[in-house]
LOLUMRO-846672 format. One record per residue (C-alpha): residue number from 1; residue in three letters; x, y, z. Coordinates in steps of 0.25 Angstrom, whole numbers, plus 5000, padded with zeros to 4 digits. Layout:
- resi,resn,c1,c2,c3
- NUM,ALA,X,Y,Z
...
***
This chain:
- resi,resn,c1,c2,c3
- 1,UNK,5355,5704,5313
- 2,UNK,5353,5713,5325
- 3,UNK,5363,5721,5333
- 4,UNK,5363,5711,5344
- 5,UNK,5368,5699,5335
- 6,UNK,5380,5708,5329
- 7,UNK,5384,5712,5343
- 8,UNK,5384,5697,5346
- 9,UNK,5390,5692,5334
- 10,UNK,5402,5702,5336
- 11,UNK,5404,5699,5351
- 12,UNK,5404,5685,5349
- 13,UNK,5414,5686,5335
- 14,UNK,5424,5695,5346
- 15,UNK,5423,5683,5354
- 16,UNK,5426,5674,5344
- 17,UNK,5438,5681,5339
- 18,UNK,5442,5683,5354
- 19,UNK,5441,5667,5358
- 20,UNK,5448,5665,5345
- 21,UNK,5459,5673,5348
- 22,UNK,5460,5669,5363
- 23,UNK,5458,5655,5359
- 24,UNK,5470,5655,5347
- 25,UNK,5479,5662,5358
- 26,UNK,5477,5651,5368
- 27,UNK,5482,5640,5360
- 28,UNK,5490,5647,5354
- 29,UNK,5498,5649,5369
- 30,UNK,5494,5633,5371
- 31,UNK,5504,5630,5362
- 32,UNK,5512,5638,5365
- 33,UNK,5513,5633,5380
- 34,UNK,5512,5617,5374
- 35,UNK,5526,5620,5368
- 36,UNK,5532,5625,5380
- 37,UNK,5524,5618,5390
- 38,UNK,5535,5606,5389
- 39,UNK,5546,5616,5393
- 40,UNK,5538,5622,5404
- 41,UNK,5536,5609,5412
- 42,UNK,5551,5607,5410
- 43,UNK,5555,5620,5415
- 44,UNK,5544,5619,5428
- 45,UNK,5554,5606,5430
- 46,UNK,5567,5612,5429
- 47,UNK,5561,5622,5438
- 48,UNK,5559,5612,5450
- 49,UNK,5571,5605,5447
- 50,UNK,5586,5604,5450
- 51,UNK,5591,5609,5438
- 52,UNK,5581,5621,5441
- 53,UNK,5590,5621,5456
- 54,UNK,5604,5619,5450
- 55,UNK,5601,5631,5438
- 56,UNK,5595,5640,5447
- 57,UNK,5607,5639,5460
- 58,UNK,5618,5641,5447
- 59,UNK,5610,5653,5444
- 60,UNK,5610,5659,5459
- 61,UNK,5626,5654,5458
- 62,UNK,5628,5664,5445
- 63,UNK,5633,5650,5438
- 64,UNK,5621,5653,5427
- 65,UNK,5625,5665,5416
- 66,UNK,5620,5677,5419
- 67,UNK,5614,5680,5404
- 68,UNK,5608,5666,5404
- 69,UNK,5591,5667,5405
- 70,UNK,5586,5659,5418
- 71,UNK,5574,5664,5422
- 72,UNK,5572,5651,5424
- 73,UNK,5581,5650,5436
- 74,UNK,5573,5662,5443
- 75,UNK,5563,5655,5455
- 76,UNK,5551,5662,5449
- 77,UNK,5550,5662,5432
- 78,UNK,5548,5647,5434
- 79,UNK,5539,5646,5445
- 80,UNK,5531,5659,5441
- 81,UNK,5529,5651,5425
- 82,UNK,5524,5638,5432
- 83,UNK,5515,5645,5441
- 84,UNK,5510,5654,5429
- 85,UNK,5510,5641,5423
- 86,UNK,5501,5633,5432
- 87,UNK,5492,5645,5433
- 88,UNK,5490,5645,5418
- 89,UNK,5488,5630,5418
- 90,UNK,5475,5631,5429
- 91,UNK,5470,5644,5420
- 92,UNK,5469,5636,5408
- 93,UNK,5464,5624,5416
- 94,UNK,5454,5632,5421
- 95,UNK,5450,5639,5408
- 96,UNK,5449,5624,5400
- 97,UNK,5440,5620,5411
- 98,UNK,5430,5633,5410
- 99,UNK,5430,5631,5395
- 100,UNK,5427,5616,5396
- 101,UNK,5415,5620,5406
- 102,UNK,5411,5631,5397
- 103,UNK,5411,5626,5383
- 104,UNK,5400,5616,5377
- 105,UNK,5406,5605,5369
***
Protein backbone atom coordinates (compact mmCIF):
# COMPACT_ATOMS: atom_id res chain seq x y z
CA UNK A 1 0.00 0.00 0.00
CA UNK A 2 1.54 3.25 -0.94
CA UNK A 3 1.35 6.59 0.83
CA UNK A 4 -1.26 7.84 -1.51
CA UNK A 5 -3.86 5.04 -0.56
CA UNK A 6 -3.29 5.70 3.26
CA UNK A 7 -3.88 9.52 2.78
CA UNK A 8 -7.00 8.52 0.86
CA UNK A 9 -8.25 5.76 3.09
CA UNK A 10 -7.94 8.23 6.06
CA UNK A 11 -9.56 11.15 4.41
CA UNK A 12 -12.33 9.30 3.38
CA UNK A 13 -12.79 7.33 7.09
CA UNK A 14 -12.84 11.38 8.36
CA UNK A 15 -15.44 11.67 6.16
CA UNK A 16 -17.33 8.87 7.05
CA UNK A 17 -17.16 9.52 10.71
CA UNK A 18 -18.10 13.24 10.02
CA UNK A 19 -21.52 12.15 7.61
CA UNK A 20 -22.12 9.80 10.40
CA UNK A 21 -22.19 12.05 12.96
CA UNK A 22 -23.83 14.98 10.99
CA UNK A 23 -26.35 12.48 9.73
CA UNK A 24 -27.28 10.94 13.51
CA UNK A 25 -27.50 14.65 14.62
CA UNK A 26 -30.03 15.48 11.87
CA UNK A 27 -32.44 12.83 12.77
CA UNK A 28 -32.08 13.04 15.76
CA UNK A 29 -33.34 16.92 15.69
CA UNK A 30 -36.27 15.47 13.05
CA UNK A 31 -37.60 13.92 15.87
CA UNK A 32 -37.32 16.21 17.91
CA UNK A 33 -39.20 18.72 15.68
CA UNK A 34 -41.96 15.74 14.62
CA UNK A 35 -42.99 15.72 18.35
CA UNK A 36 -43.37 19.36 18.64
CA UNK A 37 -44.32 20.30 15.14
CA UNK A 38 -48.33 19.56 16.17
CA UNK A 39 -47.89 22.35 18.82
CA UNK A 40 -46.03 24.59 16.60
CA UNK A 41 -49.05 24.85 13.97
CA UNK A 42 -51.41 25.26 17.01
CA UNK A 43 -49.51 27.94 18.29
CA UNK A 44 -49.03 29.87 14.57
CA UNK A 45 -52.92 29.71 14.95
CA UNK A 46 -53.48 31.15 18.08
CA UNK A 47 -51.15 33.72 17.03
CA UNK A 48 -53.45 34.92 14.15
CA UNK A 49 -56.35 34.45 16.10
CA UNK A 50 -58.75 36.20 18.59
CA UNK A 51 -57.79 34.64 21.55
CA UNK A 52 -54.23 35.80 20.44
CA UNK A 53 -56.09 39.55 20.32
CA UNK A 54 -58.14 39.26 23.63
CA UNK A 55 -54.71 37.68 25.66
CA UNK A 56 -52.63 40.11 24.23
CA UNK A 57 -55.02 43.69 25.07
CA UNK A 58 -55.36 41.88 28.86
CA UNK A 59 -51.84 41.99 28.79
CA UNK A 60 -51.42 45.74 27.66
CA UNK A 61 -54.51 46.37 30.35
CA UNK A 62 -52.05 44.78 33.32
CA UNK A 63 -55.11 42.17 33.86
CA UNK A 64 -52.41 39.44 33.13
CA UNK A 65 -49.89 38.41 36.26
CA UNK A 66 -46.95 40.06 36.27
CA UNK A 67 -44.75 36.86 37.20
CA UNK A 68 -46.72 34.84 34.45
CA UNK A 69 -44.34 33.87 31.31
CA UNK A 70 -45.95 35.40 27.95
CA UNK A 71 -43.48 35.77 25.54
CA UNK A 72 -46.01 34.68 23.62
CA UNK A 73 -48.02 37.78 23.96
CA UNK A 74 -44.87 39.82 22.58
CA UNK A 75 -45.55 40.97 18.52
CA UNK A 76 -42.18 39.47 17.54
CA UNK A 77 -41.15 35.94 19.52
CA UNK A 78 -44.11 34.43 17.35
CA UNK A 79 -43.65 36.06 14.24
CA UNK A 80 -39.66 35.81 14.33
CA UNK A 81 -40.12 31.63 15.06
CA UNK A 82 -42.51 31.26 12.03
CA UNK A 83 -40.29 33.31 9.85
CA UNK A 84 -37.20 31.12 11.21
CA UNK A 85 -39.54 28.53 10.68
CA UNK A 86 -40.47 28.87 6.97
CA UNK A 87 -36.89 29.71 6.21
CA UNK A 88 -35.77 26.25 7.71
CA UNK A 89 -38.53 24.70 5.90
CA UNK A 90 -37.19 26.05 2.16
CA UNK A 91 -33.32 25.10 3.47
CA UNK A 92 -34.31 21.64 4.06
CA UNK A 93 -36.45 21.54 0.85
CA UNK A 94 -33.64 22.84 -0.98
CA UNK A 95 -31.06 20.55 0.71
CA UNK A 96 -33.48 17.16 -0.13
CA UNK A 97 -33.74 18.25 -3.70
CA UNK A 98 -29.59 18.66 -4.08
CA UNK A 99 -29.21 15.29 -2.43
CA UNK A 100 -31.81 13.80 -4.75
CA UNK A 101 -30.00 15.33 -7.73
CA UNK A 102 -26.75 14.37 -6.52
CA UNK A 103 -27.10 10.87 -5.36
CA UNK A 104 -27.21 7.63 -7.76
CA UNK A 105 -29.85 5.35 -6.61
Amino acid sequence: MNKRQIDRITKMESYLDDSEKAIRELSEALSKYEEVRDRYYKLEAYYGSRNWMDDFEADEEGRIPADLKRGVLSEDAVYDLMTEHRELMTRMQRAVLKSMEETEF
